[in-house]
C-alpha positions in Angstrom: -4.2 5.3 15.7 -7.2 4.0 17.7 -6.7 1.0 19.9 -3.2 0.6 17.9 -2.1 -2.0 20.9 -5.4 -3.8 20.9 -5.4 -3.7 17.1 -1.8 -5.4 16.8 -2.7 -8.5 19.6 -6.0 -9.6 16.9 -3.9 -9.1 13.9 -1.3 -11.2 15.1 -3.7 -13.8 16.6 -5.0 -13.9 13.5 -2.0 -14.5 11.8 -1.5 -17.0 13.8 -4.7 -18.7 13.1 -4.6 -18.1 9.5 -1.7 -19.7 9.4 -2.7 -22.6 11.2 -5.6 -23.2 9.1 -2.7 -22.3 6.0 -4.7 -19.5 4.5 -2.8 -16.4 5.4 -3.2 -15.8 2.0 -6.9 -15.6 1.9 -7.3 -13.2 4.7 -4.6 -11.0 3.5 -6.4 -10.5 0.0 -9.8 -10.0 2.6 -8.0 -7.7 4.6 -7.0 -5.5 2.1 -10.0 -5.7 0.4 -11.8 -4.3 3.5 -9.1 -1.8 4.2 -10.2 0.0 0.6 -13.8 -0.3 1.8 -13.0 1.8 5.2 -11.4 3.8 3.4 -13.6 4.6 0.7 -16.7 4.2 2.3 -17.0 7.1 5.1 -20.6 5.2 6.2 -19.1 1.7 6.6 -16.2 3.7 9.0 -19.2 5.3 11.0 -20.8 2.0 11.5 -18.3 0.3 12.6 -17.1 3.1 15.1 -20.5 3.6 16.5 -21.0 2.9 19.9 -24.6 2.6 19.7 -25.2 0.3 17.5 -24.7 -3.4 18.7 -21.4 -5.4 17.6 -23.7 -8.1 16.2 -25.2 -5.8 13.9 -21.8 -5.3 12.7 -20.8 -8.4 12.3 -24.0 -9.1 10.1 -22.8 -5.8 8.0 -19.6 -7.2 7.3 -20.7 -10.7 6.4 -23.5 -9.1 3.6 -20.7 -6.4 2.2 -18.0 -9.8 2.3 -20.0 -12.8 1.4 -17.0 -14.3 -0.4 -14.4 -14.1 2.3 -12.3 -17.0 4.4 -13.7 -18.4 7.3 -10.9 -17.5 9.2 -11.8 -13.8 8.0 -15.2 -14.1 9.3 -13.5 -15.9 12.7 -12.4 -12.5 12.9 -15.2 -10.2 12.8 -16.9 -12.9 15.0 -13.9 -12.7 17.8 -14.1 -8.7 17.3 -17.8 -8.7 17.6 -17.6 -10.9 20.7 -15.2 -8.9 22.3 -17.3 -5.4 21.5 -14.4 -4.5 19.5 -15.1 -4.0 16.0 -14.4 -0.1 16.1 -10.6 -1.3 15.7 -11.1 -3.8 12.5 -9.3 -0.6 10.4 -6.1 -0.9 12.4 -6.4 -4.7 13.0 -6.5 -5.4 8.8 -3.3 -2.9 8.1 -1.7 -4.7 11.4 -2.8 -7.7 9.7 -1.2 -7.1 6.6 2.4 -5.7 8.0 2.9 -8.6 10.0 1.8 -11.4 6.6 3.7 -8.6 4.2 7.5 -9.2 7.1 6.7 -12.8 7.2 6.6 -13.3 4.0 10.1 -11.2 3.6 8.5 -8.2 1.9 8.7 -4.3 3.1 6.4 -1.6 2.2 8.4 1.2 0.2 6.6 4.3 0.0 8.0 7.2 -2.4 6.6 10.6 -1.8 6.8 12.8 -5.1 5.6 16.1 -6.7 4.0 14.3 -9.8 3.1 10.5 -10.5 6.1 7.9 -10.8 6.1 6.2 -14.8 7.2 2.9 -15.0 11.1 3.1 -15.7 11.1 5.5 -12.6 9.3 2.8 -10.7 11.6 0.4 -11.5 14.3 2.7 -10.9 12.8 3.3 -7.4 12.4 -0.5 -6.6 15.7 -1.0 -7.5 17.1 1.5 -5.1 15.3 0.3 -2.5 16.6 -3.4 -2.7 20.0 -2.1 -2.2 18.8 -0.3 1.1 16.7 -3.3 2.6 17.3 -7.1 1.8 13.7 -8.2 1.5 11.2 -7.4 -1.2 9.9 -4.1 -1.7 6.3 -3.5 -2.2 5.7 0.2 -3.7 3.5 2.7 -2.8 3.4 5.9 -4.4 2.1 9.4 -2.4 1.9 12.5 -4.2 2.9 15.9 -2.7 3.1 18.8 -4.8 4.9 20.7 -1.5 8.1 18.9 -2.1 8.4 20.9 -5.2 10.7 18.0 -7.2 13.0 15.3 -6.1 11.7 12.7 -4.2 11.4 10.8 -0.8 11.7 7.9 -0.3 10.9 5.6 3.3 11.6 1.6 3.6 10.2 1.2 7.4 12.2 3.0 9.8 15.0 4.7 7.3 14.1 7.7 5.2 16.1 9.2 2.3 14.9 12.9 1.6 16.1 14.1 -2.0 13.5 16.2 -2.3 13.9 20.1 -3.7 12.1 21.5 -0.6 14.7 19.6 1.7 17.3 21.1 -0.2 16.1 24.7 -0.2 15.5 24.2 3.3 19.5 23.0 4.1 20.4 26.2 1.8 18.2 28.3 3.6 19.9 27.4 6.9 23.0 27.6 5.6 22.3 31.1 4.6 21.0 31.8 8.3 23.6 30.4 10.3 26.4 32.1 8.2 24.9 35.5 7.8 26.4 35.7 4.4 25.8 34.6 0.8 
C-alpha cells in the first residue's frame, strides 16, 4: 500500500481531531463515502495520484464531488493538500476508518466464499465470529469461486480456513508425504 506509514499518522491525526471537535462520526460516514468513490471512479484515483497536477486543484475536486461533508473532513483534504500529499487520501480514509471502527470496539470480519452468503448464513457467520473476538463484528463478504465450497473466514490477525480447496490440499499432501492411499 502507498505511503501506508504516512497514510496511518493523518488518519490518526484525524481521529484525533475529529474527535476533539466530537464528530468522528461524520468523517467516518465521509470517509467511506470517498473510499467507494476511489474505488469506483478509476478517473478520481488518477487525479489524485497525479503528480502533475497541483494539490490545490485537488483539493477544489474533492470539495465539488463532497459538498456536504464535515469540516473536519475538508480539514483534511486541506492538511493533505498543504502537505503535497493527497496521492495517499485512499489509504488515509481505510486507516481512518480501522482506527474509528477499534475505537469504537468493532472488528472487520471478512468471510471469503464460493457463492453469496443468505441471511441465516450471515447470521450464522456473525455469530461465530463473536465467539472468536470480543468486540463487534462488522461483515464483509468476498466471493471466490477457487475455494470450491466451505468457507474462510478472517477477524484481524486469526484466520479460520474451512474451505474445500484447503481440505483437498491437506489430503493431497497427505497423499504425498505417505506415498500410499
Amino acid at each position: 500500500m502507498k505511503g501506508t506509514r504516512a497514510s496511518l499518522r493523518y488518519a490518526k491525526a484525524a481521529l484525533a481531531f475529529a474527535e476533539e471537535a466530537k464528530s468522528s462520526h461524520l468523517v467516518a460516514n465521509d470517509m467511506q463515502s470517498l473510499m467507494e468513490m476511489i474505488k469506483a471512479n478509476s478517473e478520481l484515483s488518477s487525479v489524485l495520484e497525479n503528480p502533475m497536477l497541483a494539490a490545490e486543484k485537488k483539493e477544489v475536486v474533492l470539495n465539488e464531488i463532497m459538498p456536504k461533508a464535515s469540516e473536519q473532513t475538508k480539514q483534511v483534504f486541506s492538511l493533505l493538500a498543504t502537505n503535497n500529499r493527497m496521492e495517499i487520501l485512499g489509504p488515509t480514509c481505510e486507516h481512518y476508518l480501522k482506527l474509528y471502527a477499534f475505537q469504537n470496539g468493532e472488528v472487520k470480519a471478512t468471510v471469503t466464499t464460493a457463492i453469496p452468503l443468505t441471511a441465516d448464513l450471515e447470521n450464522q457467520v456473525l455469530h461465530e465470529a463473536k465467539k472468536l473476538s470480543d468486540k463487534k463484528a462488522i461483515l464483509e463478504n468476498k466471493i471466490d469461486p477457487s475455494i470450491i465450497g466451505g468457507f474462510i473466514l478472517k477477524i484481524g490477525d486469526m484466520q479460520y480456513d474451512a474451505s474445500v480447496s484447503n481440505q483437498l490440499k491437506a489430503i493431497k499432501t497427505s497423499l504425498t508425504k505417505t506415498n500410499s492411499i
